[in-house]
DOKE-851053 format. One record per atom (N, C-alpha, C): y, z, x; atom name. Coordinates in steps of 0.05 Angstrom, whole numbers, plus 5000, padded with zeros to 4 digits. Example, Ala and Ser with C-alpha at 12.3 -4.5 7.8 and 13.67 -1.06 7.14 Angstrom:
% residues 2
> c2  c3  c1  atom
> 4886  5156  5264  N
> 4910  5156  5246  CA
> 4934  5156  5264  C
> 4955  5142  5257  N
> 4979  5143  5273  CA
> 5001  5157  5258  C
//
This chain:
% residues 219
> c2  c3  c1  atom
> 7038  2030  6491  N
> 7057  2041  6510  CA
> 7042  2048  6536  C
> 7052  2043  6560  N
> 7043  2045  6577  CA
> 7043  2073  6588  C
> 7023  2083  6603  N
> 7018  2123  6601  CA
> 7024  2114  6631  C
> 7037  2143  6633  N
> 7053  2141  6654  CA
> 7029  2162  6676  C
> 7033  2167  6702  N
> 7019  2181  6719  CA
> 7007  2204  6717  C
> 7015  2220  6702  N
> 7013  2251  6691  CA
> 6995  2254  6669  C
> 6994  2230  6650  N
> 6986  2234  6625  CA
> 6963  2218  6624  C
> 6954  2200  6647  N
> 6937  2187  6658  CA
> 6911  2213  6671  C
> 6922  2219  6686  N
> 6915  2240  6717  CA
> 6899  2265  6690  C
> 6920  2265  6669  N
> 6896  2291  6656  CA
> 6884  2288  6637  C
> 6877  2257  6630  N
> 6859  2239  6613  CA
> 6834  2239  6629  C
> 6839  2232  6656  N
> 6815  2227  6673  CA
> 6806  2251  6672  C
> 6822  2275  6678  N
> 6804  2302  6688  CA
> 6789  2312  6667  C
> 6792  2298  6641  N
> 6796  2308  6626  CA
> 6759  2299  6610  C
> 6763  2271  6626  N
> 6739  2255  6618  CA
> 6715  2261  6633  C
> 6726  2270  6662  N
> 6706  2285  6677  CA
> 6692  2304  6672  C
> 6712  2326  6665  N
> 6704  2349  6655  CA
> 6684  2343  6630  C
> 6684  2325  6609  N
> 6659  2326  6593  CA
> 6635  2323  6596  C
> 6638  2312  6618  N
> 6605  2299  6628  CA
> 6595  2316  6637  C
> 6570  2314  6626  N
> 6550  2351  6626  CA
> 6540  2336  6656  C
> 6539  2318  6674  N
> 6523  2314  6700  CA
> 6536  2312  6721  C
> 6571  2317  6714  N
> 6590  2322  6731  CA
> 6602  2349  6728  C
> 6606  2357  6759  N
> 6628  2382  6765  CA
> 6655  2372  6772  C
> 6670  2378  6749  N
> 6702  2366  6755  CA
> 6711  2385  6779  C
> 6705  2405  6792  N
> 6707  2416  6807  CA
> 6711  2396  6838  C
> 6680  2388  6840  N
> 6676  2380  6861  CA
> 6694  2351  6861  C
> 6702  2346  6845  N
> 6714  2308  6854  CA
> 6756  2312  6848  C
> 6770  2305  6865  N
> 6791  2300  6868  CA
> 6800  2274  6858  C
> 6828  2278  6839  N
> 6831  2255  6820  CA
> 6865  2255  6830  C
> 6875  2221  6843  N
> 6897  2215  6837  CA
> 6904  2193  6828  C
> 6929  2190  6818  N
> 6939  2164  6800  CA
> 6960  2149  6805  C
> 6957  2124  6807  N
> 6985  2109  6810  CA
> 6980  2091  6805  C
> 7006  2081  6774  N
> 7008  2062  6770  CA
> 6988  2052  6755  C
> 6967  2065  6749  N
> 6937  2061  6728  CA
> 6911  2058  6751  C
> 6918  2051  6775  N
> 6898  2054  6796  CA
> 6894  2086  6804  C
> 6867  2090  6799  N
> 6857  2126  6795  CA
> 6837  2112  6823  C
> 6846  2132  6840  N
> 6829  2145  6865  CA
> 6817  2169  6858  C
> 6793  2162  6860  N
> 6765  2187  6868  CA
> 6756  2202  6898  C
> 6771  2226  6899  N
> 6756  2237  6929  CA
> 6733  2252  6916  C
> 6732  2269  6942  N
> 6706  2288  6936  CA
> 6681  2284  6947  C
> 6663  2309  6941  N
> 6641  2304  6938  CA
> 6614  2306  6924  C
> 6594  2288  6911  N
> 6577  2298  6884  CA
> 6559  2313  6909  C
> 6528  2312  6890  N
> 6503  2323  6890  CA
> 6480  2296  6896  C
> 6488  2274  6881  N
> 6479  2255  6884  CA
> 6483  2217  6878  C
> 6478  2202  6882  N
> 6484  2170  6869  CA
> 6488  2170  6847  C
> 6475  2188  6838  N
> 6474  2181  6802  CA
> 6506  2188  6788  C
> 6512  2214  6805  N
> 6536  2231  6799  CA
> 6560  2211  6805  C
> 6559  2201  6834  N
> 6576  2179  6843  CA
> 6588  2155  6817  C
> 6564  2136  6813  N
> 6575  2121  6791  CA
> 6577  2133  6767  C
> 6568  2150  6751  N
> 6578  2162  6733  CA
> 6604  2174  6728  C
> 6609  2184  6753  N
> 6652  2189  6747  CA
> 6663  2166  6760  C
> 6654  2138  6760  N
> 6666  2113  6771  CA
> 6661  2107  6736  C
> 6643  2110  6730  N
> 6639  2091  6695  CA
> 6660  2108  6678  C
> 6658  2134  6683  N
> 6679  2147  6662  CA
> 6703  2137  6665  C
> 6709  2142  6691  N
> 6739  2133  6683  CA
> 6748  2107  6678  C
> 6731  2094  6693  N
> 6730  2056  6680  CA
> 6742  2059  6647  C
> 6720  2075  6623  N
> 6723  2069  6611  CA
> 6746  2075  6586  C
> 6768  2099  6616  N
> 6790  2112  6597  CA
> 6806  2084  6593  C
> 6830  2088  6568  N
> 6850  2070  6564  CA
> 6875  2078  6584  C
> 6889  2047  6599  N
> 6903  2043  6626  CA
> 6900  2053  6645  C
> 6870  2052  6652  N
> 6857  2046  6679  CA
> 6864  2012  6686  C
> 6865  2015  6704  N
> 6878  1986  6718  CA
> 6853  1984  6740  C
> 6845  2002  6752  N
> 6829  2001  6771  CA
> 6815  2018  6780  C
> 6789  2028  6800  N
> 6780  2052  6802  CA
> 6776  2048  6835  C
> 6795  2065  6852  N
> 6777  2069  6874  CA
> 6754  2095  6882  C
> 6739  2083  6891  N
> 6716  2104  6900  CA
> 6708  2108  6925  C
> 6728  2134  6929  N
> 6717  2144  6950  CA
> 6706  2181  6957  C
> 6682  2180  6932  N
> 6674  2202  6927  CA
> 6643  2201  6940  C
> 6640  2222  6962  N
> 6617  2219  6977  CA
> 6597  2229  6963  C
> 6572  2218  6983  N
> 6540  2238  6974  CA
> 6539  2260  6986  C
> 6538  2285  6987  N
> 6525  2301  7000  CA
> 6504  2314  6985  C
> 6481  2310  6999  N
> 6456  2317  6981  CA
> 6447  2344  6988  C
> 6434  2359  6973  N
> 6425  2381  6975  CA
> 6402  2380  7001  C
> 6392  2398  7017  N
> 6378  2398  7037  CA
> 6353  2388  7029  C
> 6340  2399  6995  N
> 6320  2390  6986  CA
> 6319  2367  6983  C
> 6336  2353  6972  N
> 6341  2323  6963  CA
> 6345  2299  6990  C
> 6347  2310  7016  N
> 6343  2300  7033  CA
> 6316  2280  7046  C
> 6308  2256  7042  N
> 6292  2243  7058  CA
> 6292  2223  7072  C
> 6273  2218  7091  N
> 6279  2196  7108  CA
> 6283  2165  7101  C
> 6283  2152  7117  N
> 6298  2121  7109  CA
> 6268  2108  7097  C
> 6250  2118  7114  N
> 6226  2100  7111  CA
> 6211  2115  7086  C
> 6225  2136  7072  N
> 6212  2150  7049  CA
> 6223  2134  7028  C
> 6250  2138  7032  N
> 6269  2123  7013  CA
> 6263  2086  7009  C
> 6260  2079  7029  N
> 6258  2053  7031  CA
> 6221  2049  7014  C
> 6207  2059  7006  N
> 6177  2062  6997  CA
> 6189  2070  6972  C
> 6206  2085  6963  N
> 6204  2095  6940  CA
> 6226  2069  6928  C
> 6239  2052  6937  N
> 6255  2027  6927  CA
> 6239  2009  6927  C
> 6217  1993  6948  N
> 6201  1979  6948  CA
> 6189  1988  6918  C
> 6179  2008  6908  N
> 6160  2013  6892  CA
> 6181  2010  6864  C
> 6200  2020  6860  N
> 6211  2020  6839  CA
> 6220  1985  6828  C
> 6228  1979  6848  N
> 6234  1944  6842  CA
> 6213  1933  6835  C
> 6186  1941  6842  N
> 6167  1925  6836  CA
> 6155  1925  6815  C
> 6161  1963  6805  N
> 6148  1956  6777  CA
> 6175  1954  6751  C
> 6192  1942  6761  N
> 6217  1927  6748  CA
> 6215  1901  6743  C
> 6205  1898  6707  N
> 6192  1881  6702  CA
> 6224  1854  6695  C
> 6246  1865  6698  N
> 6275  1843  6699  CA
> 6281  1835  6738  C
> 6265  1850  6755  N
> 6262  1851  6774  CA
> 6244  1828  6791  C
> 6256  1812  6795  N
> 6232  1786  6826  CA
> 6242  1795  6853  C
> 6225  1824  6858  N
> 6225  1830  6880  CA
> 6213  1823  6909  C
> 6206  1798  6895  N
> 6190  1786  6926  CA
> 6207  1764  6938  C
> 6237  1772  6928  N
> 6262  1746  6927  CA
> 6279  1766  6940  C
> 6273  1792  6944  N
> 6285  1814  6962  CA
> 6282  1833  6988  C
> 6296  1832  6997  N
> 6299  1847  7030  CA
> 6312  1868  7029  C
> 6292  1884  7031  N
> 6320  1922  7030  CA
> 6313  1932  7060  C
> 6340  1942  7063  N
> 6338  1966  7097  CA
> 6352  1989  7077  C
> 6340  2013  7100  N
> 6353  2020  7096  CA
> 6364  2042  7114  C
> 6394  2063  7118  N
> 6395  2069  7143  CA
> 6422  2088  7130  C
> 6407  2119  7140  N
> 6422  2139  7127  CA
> 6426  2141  7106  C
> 6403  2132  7094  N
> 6408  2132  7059  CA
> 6408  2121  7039  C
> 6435  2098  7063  N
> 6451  2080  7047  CA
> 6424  2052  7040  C
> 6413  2033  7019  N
> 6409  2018  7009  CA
> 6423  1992  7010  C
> 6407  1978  7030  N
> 6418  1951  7029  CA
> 6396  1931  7014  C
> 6412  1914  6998  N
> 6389  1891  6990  CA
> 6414  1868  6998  C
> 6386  1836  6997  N
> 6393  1823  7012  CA
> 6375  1806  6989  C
> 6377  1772  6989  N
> 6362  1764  6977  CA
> 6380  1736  6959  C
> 6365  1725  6951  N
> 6381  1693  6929  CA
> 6358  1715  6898  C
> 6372  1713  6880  N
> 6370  1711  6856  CA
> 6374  1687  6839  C
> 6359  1686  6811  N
> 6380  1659  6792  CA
> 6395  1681  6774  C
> 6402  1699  6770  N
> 6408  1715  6743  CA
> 6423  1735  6762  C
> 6456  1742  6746  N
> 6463  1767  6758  CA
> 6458  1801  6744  C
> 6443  1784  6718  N
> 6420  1812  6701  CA
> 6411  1818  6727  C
> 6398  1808  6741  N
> 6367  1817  6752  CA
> 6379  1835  6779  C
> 6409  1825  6791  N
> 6419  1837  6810  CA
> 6432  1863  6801  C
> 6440  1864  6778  N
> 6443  1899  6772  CA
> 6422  1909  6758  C
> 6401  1901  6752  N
> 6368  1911  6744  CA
> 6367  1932  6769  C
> 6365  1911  6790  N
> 6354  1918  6819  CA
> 6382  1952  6823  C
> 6398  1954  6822  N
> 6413  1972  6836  CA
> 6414  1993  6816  C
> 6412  1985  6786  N
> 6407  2002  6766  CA
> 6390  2028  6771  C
> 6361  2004  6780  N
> 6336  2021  6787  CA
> 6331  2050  6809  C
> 6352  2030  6828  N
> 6355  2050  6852  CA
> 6369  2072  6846  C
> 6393  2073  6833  N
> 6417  2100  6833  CA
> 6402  2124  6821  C
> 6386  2126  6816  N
> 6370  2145  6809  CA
> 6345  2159  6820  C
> 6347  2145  6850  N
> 6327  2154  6863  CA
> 6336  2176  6883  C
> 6307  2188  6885  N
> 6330  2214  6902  CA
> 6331  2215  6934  C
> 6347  2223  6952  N
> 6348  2218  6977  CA
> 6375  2186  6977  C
> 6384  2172  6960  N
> 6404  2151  6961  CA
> 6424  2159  6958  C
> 6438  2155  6985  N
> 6469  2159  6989  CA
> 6487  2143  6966  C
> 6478  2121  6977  N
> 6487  2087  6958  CA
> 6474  2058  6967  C
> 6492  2046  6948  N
> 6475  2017  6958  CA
> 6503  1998  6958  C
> 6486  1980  6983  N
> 6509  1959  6991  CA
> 6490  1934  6980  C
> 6503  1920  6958  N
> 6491  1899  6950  CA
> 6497  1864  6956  C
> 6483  1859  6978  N
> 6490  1829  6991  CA
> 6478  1807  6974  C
> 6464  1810  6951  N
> 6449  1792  6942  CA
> 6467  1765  6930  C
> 6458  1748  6931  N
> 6473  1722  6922  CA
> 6457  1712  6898  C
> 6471  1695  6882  N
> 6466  1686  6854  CA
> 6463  1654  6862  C
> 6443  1642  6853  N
> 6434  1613  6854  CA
> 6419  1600  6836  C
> 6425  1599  6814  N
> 6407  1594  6786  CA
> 6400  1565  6789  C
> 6373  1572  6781  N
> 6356  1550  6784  CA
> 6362  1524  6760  C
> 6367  1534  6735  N
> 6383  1511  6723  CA
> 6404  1497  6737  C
> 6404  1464  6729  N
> 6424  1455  6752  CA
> 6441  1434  6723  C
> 6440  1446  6708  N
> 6464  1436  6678  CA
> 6494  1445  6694  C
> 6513  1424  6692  N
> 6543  1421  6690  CA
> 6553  1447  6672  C
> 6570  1467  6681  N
> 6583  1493  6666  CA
> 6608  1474  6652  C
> 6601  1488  6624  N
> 6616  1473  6619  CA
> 6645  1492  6607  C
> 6661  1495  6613  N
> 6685  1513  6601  CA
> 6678  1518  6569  C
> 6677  1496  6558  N
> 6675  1506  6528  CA
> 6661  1532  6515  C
> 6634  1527  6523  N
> 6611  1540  6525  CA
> 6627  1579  6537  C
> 6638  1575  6546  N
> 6640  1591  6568  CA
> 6661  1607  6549  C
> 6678  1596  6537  N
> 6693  1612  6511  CA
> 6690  1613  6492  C
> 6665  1595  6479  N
> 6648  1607  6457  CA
> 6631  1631  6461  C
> 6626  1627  6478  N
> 6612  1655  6494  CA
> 6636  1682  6495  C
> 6645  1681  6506  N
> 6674  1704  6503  CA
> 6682  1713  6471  C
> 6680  1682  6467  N
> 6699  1684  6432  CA
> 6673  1706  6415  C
> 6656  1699  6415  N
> 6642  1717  6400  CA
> 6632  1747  6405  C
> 6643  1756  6422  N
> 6645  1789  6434  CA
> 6680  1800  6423  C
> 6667  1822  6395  N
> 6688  1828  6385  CA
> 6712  1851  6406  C
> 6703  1850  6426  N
> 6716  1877  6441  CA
> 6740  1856  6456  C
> 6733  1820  6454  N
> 6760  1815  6472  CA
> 6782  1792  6462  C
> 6795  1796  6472  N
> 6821  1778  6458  CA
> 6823  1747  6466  C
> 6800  1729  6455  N
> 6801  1705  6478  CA
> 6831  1690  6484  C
> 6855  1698  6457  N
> 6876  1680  6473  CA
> 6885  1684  6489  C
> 6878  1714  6507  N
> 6894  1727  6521  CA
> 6886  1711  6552  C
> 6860  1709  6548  N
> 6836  1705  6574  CA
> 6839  1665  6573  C
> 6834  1661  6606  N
> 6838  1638  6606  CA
> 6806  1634  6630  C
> 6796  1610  6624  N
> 6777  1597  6632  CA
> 6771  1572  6651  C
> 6766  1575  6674  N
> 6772  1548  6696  CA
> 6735  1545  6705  C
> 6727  1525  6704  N
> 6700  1519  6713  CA
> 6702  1507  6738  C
> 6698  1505  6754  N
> 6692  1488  6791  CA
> 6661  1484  6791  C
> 6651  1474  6793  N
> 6631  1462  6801  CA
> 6612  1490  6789  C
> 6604  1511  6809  N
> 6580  1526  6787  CA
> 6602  1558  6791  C
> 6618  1558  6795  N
> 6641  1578  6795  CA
> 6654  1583  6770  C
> 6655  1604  6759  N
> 6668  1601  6731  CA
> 6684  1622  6740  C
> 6719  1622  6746  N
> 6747  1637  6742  CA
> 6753  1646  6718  C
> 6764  1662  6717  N
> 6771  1684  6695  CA
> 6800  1692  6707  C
> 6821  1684  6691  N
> 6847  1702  6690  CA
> 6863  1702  6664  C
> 6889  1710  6665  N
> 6889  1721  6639  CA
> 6907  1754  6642  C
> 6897  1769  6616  N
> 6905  1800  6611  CA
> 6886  1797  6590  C
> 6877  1825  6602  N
> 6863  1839  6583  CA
> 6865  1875  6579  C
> 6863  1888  6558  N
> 6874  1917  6555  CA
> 6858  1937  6566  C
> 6843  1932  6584  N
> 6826  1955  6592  CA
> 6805  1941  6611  C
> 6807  1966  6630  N
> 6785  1953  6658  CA
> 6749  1944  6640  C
> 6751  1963  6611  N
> 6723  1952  6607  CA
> 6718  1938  6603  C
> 6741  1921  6588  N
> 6743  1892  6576  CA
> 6744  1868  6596  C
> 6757  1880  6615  N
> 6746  1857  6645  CA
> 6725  1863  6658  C
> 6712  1875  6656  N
> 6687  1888  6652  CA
> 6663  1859  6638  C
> 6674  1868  6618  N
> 6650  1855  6600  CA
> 6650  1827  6600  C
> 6684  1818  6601  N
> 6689  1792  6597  CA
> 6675  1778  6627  C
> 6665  1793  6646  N
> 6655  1784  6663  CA
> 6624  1779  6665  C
> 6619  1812  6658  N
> 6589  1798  6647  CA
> 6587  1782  6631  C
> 6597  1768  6609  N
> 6589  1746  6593  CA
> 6594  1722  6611  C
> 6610  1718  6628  N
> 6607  1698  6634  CA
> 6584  1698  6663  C
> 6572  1716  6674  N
> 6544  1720  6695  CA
> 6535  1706  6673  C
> 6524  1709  6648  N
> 6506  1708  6636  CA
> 6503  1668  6624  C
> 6521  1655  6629  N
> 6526  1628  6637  CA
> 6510  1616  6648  C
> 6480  1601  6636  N
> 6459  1584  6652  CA
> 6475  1567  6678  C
> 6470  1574  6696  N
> 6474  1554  6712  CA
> 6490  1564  6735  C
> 6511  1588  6718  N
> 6534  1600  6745  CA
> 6524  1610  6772  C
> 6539  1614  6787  N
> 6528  1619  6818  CA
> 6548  1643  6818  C
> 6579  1642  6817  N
> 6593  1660  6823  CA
> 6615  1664  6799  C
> 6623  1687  6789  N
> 6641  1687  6776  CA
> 6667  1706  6791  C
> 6698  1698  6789  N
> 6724  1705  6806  CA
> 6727  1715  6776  C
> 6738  1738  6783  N
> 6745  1754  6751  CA
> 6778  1769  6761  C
> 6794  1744  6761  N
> 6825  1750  6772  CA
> 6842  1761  6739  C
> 6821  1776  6716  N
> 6838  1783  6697  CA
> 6853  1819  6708  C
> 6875  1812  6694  N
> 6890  1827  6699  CA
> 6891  1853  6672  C
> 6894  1877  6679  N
> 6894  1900  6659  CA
> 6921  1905  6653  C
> 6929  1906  6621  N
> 6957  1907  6615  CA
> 6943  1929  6590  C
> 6960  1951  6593  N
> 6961  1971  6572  CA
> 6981  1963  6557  C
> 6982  1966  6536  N
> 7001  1966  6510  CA
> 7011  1989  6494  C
//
């Protein structure tokens, strides 16, 4: 059955409130329709995606917007060129990380990377590494996917791969290959499940980009 706005709205608060690294205080929660908007403001990056993952992972979430700021403590404050040394350093000794395939600025905080990858592991390695550094607002991630295998994607492959991850329903999910593009649409019961069904298919020798047009249907 589908949860209606109210019963949604105090699931979320509700999910917030557990997390010993969040103050449900500081972040503002509204609902419509299963799309949950995040205001507010945390302490730090880390805090940011952490009440973006929670609520991802309530049942009829449809969607998460985030627009829950950094404001960092005065201590936790440093410069671009501090911040930008302490990312250089962390990527490097990130051993899922080919940081010499990367370009970071950075400017008020905010974390830009730039760069061709073959793996979209290695592109959330890289941002993984960072959310936990201190002085980062956030990161804007421009990096592009270009795998160096040059094998034909082949659809099949592509839902044997799906089919064997017990969390998703492959009749639900439908599969289109283009050249090194692998589409995804469909219904699936939960934003984590389009979630995942998307990482399995990043994880496809050869993909460049994956369109993940599945749609969230509560039941």
């Amino acid at each position: 059955m589908k949860k209606n706005n109210d019963v949604l709205l105090k699931e979320v608060k509700e999910a917030i409130k557990w997390e010993p690294i969040l103050n449900s205080n500081d972040i503002d929660v509204s609902v419509n329709d299963g799309i949950v908007t995040l205001r507010g403001t945390v302490d730090n990056y880390t805090q940011k995606k952490e009440a973006e993952q929670t609520v991802k992972n309530i049942a009829g979430v449809k969607a998460v917007v985030d627009d829950v700021k950094v404001d960092l403590y005065f201590s936790a404050i440093k410069s671009d060129t501090d911040i930008a040394a302490s990312v250089v350093k962390v990527l490097r000794e990130n051993w899922a990380v080919p940081d010499h395939l990367l370009k970071v600025t950075v400017e008020n905080g905010w974390v830009t990377l730039e760069g061709i990858l073959h793996w979209n592991f290695q592109r959330k390695a890289a941002e993984n590494a960072i959310r936990y550094l201190e002085g980062v607002r956030g990161v804007i991630d421009k990096i592009k996917i270009e795998a160096e295998i040059k094998n034909e994607l082949e659809k099949e492959f592509v839902e044997k791969a799906l089919r064997r991850s017990w969390l998703l329903d492959i009749d639900n999910i439908r599969v289109r290959v283009d050249n090194k593009t692998i589409t995804l649409s469909g219904i699936v019961s939960s934003l984590f499940q389009k979630e995942e069904a998307e990482r399995i298919a990043w994880n496809t020798p050869g993909v460049w980009y994956v369109d993940n047009e599945l749609l969230v249907e509560f039941d």
